[in-house]
KOLROSE-426691 format. One record per residue (C-alpha): residue in three letters; x, y, z. Coordinates in nm, 3 decimals. Example, Ala and Ser with C-alpha at 12.3 -4.5 7.8 and 13.67 -1.06 7.14 Angstrom:
<node><r>ala</r><east>1.230</east><north>-0.450</north><up>0.780</up></node>
<node><r>ser</r><east>1.367</east><north>-0.106</north><up>0.714</up></node>
***
This chain:
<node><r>unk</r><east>6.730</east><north>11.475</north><up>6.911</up></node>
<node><r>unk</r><east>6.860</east><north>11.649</north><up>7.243</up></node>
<node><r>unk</r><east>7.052</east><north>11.465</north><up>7.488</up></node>
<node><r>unk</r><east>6.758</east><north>11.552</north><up>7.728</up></node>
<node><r>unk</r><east>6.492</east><north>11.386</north><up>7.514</up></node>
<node><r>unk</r><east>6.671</east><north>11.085</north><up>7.455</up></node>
<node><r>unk</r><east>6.761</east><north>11.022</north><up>7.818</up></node>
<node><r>unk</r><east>6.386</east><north>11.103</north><up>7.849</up></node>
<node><r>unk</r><east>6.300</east><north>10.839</north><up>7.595</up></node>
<node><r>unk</r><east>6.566</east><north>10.574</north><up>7.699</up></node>
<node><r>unk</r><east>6.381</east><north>10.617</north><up>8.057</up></node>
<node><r>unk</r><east>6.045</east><north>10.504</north><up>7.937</up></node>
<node><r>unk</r><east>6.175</east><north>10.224</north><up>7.770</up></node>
<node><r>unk</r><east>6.386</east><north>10.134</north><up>8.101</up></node>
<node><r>unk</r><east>6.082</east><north>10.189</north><up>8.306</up></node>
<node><r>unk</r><east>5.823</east><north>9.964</north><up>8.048</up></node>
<node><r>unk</r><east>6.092</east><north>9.665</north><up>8.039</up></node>
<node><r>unk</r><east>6.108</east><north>9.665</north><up>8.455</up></node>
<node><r>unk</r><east>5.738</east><north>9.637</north><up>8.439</up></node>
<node><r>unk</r><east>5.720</east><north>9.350</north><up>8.231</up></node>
<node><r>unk</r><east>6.024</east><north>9.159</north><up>8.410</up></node>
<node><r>unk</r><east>5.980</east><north>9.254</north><up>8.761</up></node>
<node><r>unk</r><east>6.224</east><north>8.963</north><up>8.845</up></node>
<node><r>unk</r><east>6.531</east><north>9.155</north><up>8.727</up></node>
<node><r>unk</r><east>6.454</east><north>9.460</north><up>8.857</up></node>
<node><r>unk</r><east>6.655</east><north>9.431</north><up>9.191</up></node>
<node><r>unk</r><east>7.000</east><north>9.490</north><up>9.236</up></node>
<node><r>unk</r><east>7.050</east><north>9.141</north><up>9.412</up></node>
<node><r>unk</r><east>6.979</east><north>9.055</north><up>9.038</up></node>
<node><r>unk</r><east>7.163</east><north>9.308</north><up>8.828</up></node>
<node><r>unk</r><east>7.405</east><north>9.120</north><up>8.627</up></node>
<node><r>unk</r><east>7.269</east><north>8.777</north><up>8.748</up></node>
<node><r>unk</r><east>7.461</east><north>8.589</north><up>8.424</up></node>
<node><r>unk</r><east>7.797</east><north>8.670</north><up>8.568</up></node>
<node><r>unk</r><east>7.731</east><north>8.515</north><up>8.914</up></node>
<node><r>unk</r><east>7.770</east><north>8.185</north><up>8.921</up></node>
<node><r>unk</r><east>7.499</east><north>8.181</north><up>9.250</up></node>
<node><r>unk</r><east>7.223</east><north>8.327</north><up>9.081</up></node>
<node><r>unk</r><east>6.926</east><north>8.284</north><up>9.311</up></node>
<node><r>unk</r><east>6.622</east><north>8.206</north><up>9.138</up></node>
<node><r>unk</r><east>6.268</east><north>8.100</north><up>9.316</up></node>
<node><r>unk</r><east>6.004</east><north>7.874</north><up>9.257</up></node>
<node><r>unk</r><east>5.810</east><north>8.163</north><up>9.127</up></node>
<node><r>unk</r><east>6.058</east><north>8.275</north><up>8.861</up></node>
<node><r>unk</r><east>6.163</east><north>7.896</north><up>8.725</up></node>
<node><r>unk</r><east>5.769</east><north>7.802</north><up>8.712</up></node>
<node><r>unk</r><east>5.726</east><north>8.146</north><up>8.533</up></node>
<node><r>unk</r><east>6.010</east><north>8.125</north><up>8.286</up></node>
<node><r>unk</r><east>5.951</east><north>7.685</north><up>8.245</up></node>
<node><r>unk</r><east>5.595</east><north>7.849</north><up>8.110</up></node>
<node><r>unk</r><east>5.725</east><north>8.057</north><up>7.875</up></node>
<node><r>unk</r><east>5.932</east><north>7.737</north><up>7.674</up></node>
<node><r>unk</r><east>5.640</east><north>7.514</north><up>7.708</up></node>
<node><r>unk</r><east>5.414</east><north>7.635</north><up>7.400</up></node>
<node><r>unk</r><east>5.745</east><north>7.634</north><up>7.220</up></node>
<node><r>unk</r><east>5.868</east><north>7.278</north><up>7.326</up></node>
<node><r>unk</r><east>5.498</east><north>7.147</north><up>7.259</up></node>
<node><r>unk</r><east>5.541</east><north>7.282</north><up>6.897</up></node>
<node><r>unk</r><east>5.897</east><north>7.129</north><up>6.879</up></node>
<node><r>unk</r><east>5.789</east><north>6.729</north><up>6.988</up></node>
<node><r>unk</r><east>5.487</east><north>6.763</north><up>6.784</up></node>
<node><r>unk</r><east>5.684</east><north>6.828</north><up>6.463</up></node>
<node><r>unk</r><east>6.001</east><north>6.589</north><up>6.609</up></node>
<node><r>unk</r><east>5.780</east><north>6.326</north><up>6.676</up></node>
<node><r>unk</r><east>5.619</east><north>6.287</north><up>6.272</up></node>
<node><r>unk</r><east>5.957</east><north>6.361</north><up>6.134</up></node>
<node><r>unk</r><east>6.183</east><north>5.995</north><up>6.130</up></node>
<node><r>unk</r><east>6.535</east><north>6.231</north><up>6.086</up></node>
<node><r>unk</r><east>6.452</east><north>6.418</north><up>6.414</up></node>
<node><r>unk</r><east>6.404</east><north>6.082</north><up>6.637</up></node>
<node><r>unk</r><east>6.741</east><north>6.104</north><up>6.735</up></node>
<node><r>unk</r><east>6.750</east><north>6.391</north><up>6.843</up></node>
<node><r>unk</r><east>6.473</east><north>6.380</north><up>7.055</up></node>
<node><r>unk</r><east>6.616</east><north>6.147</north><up>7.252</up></node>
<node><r>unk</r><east>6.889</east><north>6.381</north><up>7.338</up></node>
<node><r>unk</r><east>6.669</east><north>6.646</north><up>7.430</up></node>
<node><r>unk</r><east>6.387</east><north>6.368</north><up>7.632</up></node>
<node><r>unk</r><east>6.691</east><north>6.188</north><up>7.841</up></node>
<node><r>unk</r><east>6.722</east><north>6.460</north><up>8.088</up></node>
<node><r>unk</r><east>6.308</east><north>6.448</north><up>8.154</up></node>
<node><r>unk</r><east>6.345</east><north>6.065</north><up>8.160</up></node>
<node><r>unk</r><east>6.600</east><north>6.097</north><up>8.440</up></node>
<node><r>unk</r><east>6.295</east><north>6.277</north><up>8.652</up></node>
<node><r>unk</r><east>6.031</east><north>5.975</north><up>8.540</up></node>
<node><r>unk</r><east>6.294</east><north>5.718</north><up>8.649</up></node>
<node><r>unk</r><east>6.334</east><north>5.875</north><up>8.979</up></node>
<node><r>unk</r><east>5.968</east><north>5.920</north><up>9.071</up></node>
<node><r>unk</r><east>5.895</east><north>5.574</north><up>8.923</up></node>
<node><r>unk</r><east>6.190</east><north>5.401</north><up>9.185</up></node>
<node><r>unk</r><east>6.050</east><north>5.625</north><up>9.447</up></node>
<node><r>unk</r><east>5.668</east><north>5.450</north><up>9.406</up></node>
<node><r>unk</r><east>5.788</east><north>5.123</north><up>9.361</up></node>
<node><r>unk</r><east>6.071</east><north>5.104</north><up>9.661</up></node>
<node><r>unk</r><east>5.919</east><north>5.384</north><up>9.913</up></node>
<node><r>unk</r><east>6.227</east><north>5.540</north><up>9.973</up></node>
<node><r>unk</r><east>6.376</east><north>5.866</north><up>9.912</up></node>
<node><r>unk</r><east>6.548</east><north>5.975</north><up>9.568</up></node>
<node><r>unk</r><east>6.681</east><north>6.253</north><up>9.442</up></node>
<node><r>unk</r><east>6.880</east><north>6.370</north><up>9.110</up></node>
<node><r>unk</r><east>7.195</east><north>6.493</north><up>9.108</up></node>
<node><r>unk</r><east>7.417</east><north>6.669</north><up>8.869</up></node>
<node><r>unk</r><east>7.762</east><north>6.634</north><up>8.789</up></node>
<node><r>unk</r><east>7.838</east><north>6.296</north><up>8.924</up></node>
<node><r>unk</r><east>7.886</east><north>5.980</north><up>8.765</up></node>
<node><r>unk</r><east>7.567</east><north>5.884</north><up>8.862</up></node>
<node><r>unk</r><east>7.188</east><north>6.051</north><up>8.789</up></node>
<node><r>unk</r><east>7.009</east><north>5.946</north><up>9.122</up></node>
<node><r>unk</r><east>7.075</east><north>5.847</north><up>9.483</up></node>
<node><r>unk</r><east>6.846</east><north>5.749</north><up>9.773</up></node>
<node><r>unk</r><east>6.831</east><north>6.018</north><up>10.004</up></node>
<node><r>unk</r><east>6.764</east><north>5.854</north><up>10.348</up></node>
<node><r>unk</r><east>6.916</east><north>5.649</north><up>10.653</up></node>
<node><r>unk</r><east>7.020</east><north>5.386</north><up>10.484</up></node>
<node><r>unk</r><east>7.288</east><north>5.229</north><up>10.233</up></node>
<node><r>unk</r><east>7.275</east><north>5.474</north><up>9.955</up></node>
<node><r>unk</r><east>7.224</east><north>5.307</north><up>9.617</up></node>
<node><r>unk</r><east>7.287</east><north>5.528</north><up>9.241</up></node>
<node><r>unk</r><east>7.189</east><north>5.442</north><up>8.942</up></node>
<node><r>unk</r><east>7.250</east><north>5.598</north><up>8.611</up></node>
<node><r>unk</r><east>6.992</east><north>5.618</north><up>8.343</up></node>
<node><r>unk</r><east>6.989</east><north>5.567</north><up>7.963</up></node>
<node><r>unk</r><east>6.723</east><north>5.667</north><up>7.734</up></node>
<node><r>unk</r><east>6.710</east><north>5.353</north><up>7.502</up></node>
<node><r>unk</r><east>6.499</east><north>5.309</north><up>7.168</up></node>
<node><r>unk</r><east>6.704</east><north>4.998</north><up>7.117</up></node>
<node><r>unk</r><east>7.057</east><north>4.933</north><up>7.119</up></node>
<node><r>unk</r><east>7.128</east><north>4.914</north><up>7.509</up></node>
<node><r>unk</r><east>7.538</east><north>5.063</north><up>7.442</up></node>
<node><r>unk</r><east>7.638</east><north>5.184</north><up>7.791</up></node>
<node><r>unk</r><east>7.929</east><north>5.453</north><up>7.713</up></node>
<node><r>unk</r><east>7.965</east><north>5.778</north><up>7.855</up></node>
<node><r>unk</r><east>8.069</east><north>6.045</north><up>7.585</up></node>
<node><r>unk</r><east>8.343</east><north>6.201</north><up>7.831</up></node>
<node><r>unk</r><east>8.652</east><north>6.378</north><up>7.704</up></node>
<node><r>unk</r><east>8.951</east><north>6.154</north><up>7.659</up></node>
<node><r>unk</r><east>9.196</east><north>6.196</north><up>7.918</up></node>
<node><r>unk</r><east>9.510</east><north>6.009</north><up>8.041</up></node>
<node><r>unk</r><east>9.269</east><north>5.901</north><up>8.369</up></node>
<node><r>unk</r><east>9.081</east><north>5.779</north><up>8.068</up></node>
<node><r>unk</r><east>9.348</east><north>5.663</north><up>7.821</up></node>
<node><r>unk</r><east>9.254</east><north>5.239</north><up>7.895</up></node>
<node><r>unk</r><east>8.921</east><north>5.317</north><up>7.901</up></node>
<node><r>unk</r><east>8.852</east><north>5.455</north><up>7.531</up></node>
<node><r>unk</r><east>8.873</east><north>5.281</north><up>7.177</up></node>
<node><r>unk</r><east>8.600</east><north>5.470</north><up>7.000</up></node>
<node><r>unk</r><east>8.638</east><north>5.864</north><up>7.135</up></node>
<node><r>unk</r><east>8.374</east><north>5.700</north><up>7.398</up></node>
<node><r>unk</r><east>8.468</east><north>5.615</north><up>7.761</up></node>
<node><r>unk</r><east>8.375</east><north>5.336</north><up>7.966</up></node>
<node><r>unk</r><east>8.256</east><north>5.385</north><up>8.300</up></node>
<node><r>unk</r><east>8.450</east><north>5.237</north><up>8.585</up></node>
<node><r>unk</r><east>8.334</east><north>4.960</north><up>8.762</up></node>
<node><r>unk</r><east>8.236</east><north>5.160</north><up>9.091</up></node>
<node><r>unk</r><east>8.084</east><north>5.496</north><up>8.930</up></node>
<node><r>unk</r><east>7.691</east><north>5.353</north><up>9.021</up></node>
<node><r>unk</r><east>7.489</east><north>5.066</north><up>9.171</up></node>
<node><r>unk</r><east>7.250</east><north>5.006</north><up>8.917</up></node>
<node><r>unk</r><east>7.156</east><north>5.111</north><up>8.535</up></node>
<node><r>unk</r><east>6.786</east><north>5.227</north><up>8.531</up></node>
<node><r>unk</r><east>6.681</east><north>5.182</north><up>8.098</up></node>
<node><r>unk</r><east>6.440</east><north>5.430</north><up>8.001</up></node>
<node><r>unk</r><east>6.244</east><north>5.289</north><up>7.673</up></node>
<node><r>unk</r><east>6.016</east><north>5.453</north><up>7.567</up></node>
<node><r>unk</r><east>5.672</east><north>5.360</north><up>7.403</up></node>
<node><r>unk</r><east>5.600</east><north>5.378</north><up>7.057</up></node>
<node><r>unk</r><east>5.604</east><north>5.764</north><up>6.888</up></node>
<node><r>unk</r><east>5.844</east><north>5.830</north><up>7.228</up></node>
<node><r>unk</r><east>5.469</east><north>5.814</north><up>7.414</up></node>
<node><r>unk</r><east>5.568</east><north>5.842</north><up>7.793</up></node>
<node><r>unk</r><east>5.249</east><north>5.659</north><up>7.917</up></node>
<node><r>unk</r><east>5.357</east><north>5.343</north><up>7.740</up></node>
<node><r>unk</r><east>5.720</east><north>5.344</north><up>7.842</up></node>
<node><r>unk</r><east>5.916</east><north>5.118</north><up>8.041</up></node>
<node><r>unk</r><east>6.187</east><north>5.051</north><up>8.249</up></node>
<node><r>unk</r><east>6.470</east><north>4.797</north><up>8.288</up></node>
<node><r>unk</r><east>6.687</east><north>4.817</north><up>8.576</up></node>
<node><r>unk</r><east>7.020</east><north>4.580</north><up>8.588</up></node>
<node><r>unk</r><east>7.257</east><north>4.570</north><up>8.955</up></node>
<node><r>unk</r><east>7.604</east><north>4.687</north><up>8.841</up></node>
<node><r>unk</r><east>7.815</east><north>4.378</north><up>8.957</up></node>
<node><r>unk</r><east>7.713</east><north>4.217</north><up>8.592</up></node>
<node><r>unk</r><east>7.786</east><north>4.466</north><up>8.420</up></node>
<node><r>unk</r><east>8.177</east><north>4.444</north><up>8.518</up></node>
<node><r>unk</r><east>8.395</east><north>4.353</north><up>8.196</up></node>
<node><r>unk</r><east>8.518</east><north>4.008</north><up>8.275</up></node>
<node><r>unk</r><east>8.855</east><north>4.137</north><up>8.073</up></node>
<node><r>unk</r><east>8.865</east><north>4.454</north><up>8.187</up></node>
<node><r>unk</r><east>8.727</east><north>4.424</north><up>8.627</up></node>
<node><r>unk</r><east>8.833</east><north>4.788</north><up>8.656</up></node>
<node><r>unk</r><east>8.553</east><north>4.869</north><up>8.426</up></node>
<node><r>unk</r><east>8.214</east><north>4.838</north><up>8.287</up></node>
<node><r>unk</r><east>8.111</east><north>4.673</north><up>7.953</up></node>
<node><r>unk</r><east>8.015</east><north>4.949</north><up>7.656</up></node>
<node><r>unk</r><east>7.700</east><north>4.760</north><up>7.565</up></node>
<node><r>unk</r><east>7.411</east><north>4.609</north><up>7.804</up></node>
<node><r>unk</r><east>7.310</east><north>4.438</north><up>7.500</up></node>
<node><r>unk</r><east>7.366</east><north>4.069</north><up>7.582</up></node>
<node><r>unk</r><east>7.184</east><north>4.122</north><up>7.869</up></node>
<node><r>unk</r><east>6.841</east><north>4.221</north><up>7.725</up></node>
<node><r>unk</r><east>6.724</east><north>3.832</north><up>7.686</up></node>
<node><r>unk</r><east>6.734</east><north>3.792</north><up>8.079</up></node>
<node><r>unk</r><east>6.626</east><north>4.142</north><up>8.200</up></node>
<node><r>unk</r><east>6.385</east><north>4.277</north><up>7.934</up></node>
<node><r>unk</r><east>6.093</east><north>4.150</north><up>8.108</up></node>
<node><r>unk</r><east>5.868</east><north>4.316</north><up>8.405</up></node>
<node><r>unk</r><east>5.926</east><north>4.006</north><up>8.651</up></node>
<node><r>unk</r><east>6.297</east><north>4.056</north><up>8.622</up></node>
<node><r>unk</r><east>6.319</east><north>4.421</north><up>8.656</up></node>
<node><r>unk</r><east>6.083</east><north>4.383</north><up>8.965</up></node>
<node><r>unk</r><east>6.337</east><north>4.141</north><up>9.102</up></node>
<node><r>unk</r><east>6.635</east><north>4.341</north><up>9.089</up></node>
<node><r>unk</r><east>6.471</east><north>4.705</north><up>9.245</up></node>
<node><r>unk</r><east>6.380</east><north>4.503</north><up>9.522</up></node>
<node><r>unk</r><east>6.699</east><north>4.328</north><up>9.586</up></node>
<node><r>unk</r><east>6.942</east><north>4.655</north><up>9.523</up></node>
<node><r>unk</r><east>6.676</east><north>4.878</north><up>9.681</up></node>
<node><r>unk</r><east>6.630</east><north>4.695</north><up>9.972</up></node>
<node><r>unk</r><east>6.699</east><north>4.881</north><up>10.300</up></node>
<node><r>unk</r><east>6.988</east><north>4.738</north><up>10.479</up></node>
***
């Protein structure tokens, strides 16, 4: 094969792939994994969130009848949940929340008045509060198990995700405890690794009602 032909050849190809991903095409988005500010629009996320649904369907139908995948599922459903809990706190305080990444915290009210956090966990059961951060020497007093503790002033309030039965989303709930008991009575720079002596009082709908109201309240 010539050199012409091929560069012939290697333009067709070019020219078919730029047709089918029109997105790339530009030079604003040549090489768009090595910027770390690669723009992308509404368009292109809704476009590209389409083409991982069938896929992701396929996965949490299979996940879901299969007992050794349940864990993982929860890994991959925590970051969804974090949207749910949002949207649900929005409804049932009328104000303003929005998620944020790489904080110590998952949510924030986004309006005039005292911001409050709150960091979810996806819970099937055991309510353990760690945070699976690397150990550090900021972290050194904070870690027995290769697990960290979160300080006592990282968030506001712990929003539990539980979901219903077969991880159904339509039948899930959620539990919401205020920070300031969650404080290790040993340890006051900290917060205990495990919610789990507090289920008794705030597992229950009149209790979690009672504490979105009081932390969410607009002062």
């Amino acid at each position: 094969m010539s050199n012409e032909s091929y560069s012939c050849h290697c333009g067709q190809v070019i020219k078919k792939q730029k047709n089918v991903s029109k997105h790339f095409s530009s030079k604003k988005h040549m090489n768009y994994e090595q910027k770390e500010n690669f723009y992308v629009s509404p368009t292109m996320a809704k476009q590209i969130a389409q083409e991982w649904t069938p896929l992701f369907e396929a996965y949490m139908e299979s996940a879901i009848r299969n007992q050794k995948q349940h864990r993982d599922i929860g890994k991959v459903l925590a970051y969804i949940a974090e949207e749910w809990v949002a949207k649900n706190l929005m409804e049932r305080t009328g104000r303003p929340i929005k998620n944020v990444y790489g904080e110590s915290y998952d949510g924030i009210t986004n309006d005039d008045y005292k911001p409050v956090r709150h960091q979810v966990k996806f819970r099937q059961s055991t309510w353990h509060l760690e945070t699976t951060r690397r150990n550090s020497v900021k972290n050194k007093d904070r870690s027995a198990t290769g697990h960290v503790a979160y300080a006592s002033n990282e968030f506001d309030a712990l929003a539990i995700f539980i979901p219903g039965p077969a991880f159904s989303l339509t039948s899930s709930k959620l539990r919401v405890i205020p920070s300031s008991v969650l404080i290790d009575k040993d340890k006051p720079m900290q917060m205990m690794t495990s919610a789990e002596k507090l289920k008794k009082e705030y597992d229950c709908d009149k209790k979690t009602e009672q504490v979105i109201q009081m932390i969410y309240r607009e002062s």
